[in-house]
C-alpha positions in Angstrom: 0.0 0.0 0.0 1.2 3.3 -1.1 1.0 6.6 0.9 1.1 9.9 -1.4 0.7 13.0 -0.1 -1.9 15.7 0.2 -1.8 19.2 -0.7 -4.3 21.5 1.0 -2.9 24.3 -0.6 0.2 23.5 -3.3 2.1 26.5 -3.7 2.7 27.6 -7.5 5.2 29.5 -8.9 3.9 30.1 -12.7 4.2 33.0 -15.0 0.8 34.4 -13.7 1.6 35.1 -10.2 5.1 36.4 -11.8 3.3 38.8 -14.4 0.6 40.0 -11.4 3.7 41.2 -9.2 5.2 42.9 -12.3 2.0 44.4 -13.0 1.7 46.1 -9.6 4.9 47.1 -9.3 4.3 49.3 -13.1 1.3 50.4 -12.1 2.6 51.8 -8.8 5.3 53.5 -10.4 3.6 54.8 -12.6 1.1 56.3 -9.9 3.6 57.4 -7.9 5.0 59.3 -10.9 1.6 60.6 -11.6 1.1 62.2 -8.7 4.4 64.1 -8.9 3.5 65.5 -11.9 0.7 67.2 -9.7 2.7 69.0 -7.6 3.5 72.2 -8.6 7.5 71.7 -10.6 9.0 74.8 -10.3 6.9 76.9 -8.2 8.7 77.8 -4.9 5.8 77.0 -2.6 6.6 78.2 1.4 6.5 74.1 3.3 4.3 76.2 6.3 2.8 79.9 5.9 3.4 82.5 8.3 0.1 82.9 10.5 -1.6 86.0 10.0 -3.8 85.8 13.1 -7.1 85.5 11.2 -8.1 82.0 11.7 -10.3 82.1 8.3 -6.7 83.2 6.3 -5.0 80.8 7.9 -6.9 77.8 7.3 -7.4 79.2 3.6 -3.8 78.9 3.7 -3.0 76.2 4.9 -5.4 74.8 2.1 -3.6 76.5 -0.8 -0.3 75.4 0.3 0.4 72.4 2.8 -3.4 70.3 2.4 -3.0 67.6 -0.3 -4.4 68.3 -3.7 -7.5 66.4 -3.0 -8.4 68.1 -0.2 -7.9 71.5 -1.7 -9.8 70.1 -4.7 -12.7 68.6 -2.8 -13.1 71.9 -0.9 -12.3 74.3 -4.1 -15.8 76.2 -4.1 -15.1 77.2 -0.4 -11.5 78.0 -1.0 -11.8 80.3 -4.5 -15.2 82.2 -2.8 -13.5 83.0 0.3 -10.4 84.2 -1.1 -12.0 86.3 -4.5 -14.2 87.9 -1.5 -11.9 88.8 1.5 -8.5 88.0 0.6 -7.7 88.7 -3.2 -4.5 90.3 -2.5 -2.8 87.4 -0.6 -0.4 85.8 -2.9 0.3 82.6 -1.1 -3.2 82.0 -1.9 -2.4 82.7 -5.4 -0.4 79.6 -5.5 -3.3 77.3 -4.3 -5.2 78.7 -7.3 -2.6 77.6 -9.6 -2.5 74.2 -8.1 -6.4 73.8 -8.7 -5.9 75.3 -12.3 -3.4 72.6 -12.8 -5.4 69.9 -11.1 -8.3 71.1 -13.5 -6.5 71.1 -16.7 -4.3 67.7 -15.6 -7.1 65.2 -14.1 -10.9 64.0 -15.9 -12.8 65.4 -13.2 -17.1 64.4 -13.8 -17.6 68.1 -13.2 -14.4 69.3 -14.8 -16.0 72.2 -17.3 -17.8 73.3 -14.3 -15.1 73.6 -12.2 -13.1 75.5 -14.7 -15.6 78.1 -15.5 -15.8 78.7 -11.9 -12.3 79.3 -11.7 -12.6 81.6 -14.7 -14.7 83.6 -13.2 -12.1 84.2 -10.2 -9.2 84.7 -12.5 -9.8 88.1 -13.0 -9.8 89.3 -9.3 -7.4 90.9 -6.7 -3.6 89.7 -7.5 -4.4 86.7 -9.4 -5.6 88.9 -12.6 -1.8 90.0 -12.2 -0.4 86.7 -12.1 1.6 85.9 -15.7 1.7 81.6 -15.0 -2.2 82.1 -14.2 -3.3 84.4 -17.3 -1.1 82.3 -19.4 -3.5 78.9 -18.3 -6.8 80.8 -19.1 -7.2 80.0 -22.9 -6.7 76.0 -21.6 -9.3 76.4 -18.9 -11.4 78.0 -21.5 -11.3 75.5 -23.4 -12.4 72.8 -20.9 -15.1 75.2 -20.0 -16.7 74.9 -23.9 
């Protein structure tokens, strides 16, 4: 009588478990790399702004230049009303409506044209009508806005 052995689970080594690892790592990479692109190359952006001692500039700050993209993005209606109303000449928070422009005109937002003709429409107040890297984005965001 012959005993042969059972496997409850028989580990396998084939090409599919090989090509699933490979796959993950490239698509992590490529993600990672993705959202690098996101962030602002060659914009000096302050790591923590100066506090002002108004608690609504502050936190509209701290939005614009240390929250992560999504956060910024998911709270954009907020952050451009706030700022084209009471703060238009504060130019750190110019730089967190560059970083939504480029979030706009980078990413296949569901409400993208919407977004972008609301940011139109704030493009032309206070210090960010001055703004040459934010004038030079308008014809783009006009586009998406069609």
């Amino acid at each position: 009588m012959k005993i042969d052995p059972v496997w409850l689970v028989q580990p396998r080594a084939d090409r599919r478990v090989f090509l699933m690892a490979a796959g993950a790592f490239v698509l992590g990479g490529a993600g990672g790399y993705g959202l690098r692109v996101l962030q602002e190359p060659g914009t000096p952006v302050p790591q923590k702004p100066e506090k002002t001692g108004n608690p609504e500039l502050d936190e509209l700050r701290r939005l614009a230049v240390e929250a992560p993209i999504e956060e910024l993005s998911t709270r954009y209606v907020e952050f451009v009303t706030r700022r084209g109303r009471a703060f238009a000449e504060d130019e750190v928070l110019v730089v967190g409506l560059r970083r939504l422009v480029r979030h706009v005109l980078a990413t296949q937002l569901p409400d993208r044209g919407l977004r972008a003709r609301f940011l139109l429409r704030d493009l032309g107040v206070g210090r960010a009508s001055r703004d040459a890297e934010l004038q030079s984005m308008v014809p783009q965001l006009q586009a998406v806005a069609k």
